[in-house]
C-alpha atoms as one frame of an Amber mdcrd trajectory, in Angstrom:
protein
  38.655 -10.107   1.217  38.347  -8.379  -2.105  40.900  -7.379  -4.488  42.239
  -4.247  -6.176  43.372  -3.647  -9.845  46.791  -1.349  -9.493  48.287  -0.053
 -13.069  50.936   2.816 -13.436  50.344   5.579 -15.561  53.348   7.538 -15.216
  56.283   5.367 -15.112  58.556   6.675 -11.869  60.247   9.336 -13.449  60.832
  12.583 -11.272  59.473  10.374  -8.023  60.456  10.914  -4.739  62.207   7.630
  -3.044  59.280   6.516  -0.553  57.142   6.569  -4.280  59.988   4.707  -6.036
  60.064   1.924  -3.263  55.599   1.661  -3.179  55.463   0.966  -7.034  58.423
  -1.600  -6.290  56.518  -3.579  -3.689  52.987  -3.459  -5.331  54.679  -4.543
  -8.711  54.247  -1.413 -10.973  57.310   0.122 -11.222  57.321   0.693 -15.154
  54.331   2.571 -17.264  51.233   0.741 -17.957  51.778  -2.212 -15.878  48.650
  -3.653 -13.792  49.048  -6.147 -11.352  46.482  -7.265  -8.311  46.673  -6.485
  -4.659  44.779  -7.200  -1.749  42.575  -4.501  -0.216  43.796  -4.065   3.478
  45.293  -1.248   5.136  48.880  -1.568   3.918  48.365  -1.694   0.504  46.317
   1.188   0.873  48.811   3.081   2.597  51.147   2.449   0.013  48.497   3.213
  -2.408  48.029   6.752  -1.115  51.789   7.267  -0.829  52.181   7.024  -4.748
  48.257   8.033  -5.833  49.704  10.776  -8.390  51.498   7.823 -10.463  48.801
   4.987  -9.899  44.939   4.590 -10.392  43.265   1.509  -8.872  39.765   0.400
  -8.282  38.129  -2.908  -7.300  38.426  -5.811  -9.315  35.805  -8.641 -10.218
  36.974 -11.967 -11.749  35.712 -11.419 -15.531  38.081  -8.986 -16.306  40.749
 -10.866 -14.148  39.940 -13.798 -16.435  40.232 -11.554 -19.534  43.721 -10.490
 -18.127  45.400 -13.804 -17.516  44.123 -14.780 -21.319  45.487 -12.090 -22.995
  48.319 -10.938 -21.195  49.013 -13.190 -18.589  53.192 -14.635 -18.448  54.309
 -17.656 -16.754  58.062 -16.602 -17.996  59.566 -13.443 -19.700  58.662 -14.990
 -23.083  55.897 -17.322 -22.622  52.721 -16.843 -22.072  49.858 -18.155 -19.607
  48.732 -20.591 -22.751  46.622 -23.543 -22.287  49.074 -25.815 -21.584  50.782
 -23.941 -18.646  46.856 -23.439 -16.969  46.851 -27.427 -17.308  50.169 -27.344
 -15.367  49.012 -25.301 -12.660  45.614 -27.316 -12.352  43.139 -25.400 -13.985
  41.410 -25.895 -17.379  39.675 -22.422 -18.073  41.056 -18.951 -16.795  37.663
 -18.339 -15.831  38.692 -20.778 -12.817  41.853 -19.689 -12.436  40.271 -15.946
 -11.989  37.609 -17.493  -9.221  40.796 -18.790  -7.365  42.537 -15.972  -7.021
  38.794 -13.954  -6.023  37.976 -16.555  -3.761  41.932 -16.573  -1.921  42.124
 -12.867  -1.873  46.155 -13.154  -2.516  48.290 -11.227  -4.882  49.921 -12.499
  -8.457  52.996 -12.836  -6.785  51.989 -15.664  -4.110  50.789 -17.442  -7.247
  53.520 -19.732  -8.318  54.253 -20.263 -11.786  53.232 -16.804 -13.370  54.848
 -13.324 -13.309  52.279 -10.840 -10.911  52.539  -8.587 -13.267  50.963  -7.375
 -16.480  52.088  -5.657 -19.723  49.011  -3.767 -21.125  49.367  -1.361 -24.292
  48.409   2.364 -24.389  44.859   3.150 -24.310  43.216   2.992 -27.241  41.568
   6.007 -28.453  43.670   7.950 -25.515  42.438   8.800 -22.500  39.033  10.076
 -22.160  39.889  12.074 -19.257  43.016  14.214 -17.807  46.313  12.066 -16.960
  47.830  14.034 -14.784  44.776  14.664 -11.944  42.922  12.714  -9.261  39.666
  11.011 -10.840  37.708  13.212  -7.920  39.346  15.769 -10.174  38.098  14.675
 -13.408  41.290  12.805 -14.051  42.078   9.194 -13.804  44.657   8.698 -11.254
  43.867   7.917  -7.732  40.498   5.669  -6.844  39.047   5.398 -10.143  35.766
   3.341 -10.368  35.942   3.438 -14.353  39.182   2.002 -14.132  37.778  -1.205
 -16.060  36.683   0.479 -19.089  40.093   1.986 -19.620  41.742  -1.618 -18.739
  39.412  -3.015 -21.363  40.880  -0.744 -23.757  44.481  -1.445 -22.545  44.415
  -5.282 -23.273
């Protein structure tokens, strides 16, 4: 089963309550948070229910790695360091990463780190129109350069 890379662009301002309760289940509920999901018929549902808010697009396990380095949390304050991969059995994030590809599950059935991740504003800004569908030249909805902005955003 492959995996999806979810991040927020718009906060939940000004959203209607079946919107407000999607970002709350897929773990985006505040602006320029990413986390991962599975991609199965649910999620997308859920997906399409908030796409004006959201982009996502599939995910491979180098940038995953690259996440869980740089902005990965096992608590509030402390981050996925060295140590805490050691605690959780792994000794690169690279194998960490392949774990999580190879399971298909979401941050949150991972114990030990928050399924969630900060990420900074863009940047250089964005390239292309926040507030429309990427089939609009925007970036919201089913972006497949979602990874270039990401790679920006960390």
């Amino acid at each position: 089963m492959s995996l999806l890379l979810v991040l927020n662009l718009r906060g939940k301002i000004d959203s209607t309550t079946p919107v407000r309760k999607a970002l709350v289940e897929l773990k985006v509920e505040r602006r320029f948070s990413a986390t991962v999901v599975p991609d199965d018929g649910p999620t997308l549902g859920m997906l399409k229910s908030c796409k004006d808010y959201v982009a996502w697009s599939p995910l491979d396990s180098k940038l995953l790695a690259n996440l869980l380095k740089t902005r990965g949390m096992v608590s509030e304050n402390r981050r996925l360091d060295q140590d805490a991969l050691n605690s959780l059995g792994f000794k690169k994030y690279e194998d960490f990463a392949d774990k999580i590809m190879k399971d298909g599950e979401r941050l949150s059935a991972q114990k030990g780190i928050r399924p969630f991740f900060r990420l900074s504003p863009p940047k250089g800004g964005y390239k292309l129109s926040s507030r429309r569908q990427a089939s609009e030249k925007g970036i919201l909805g089913s972006n497949p350069k979602l990874a270039e902005l990401v790679g920006r955003m960390v």
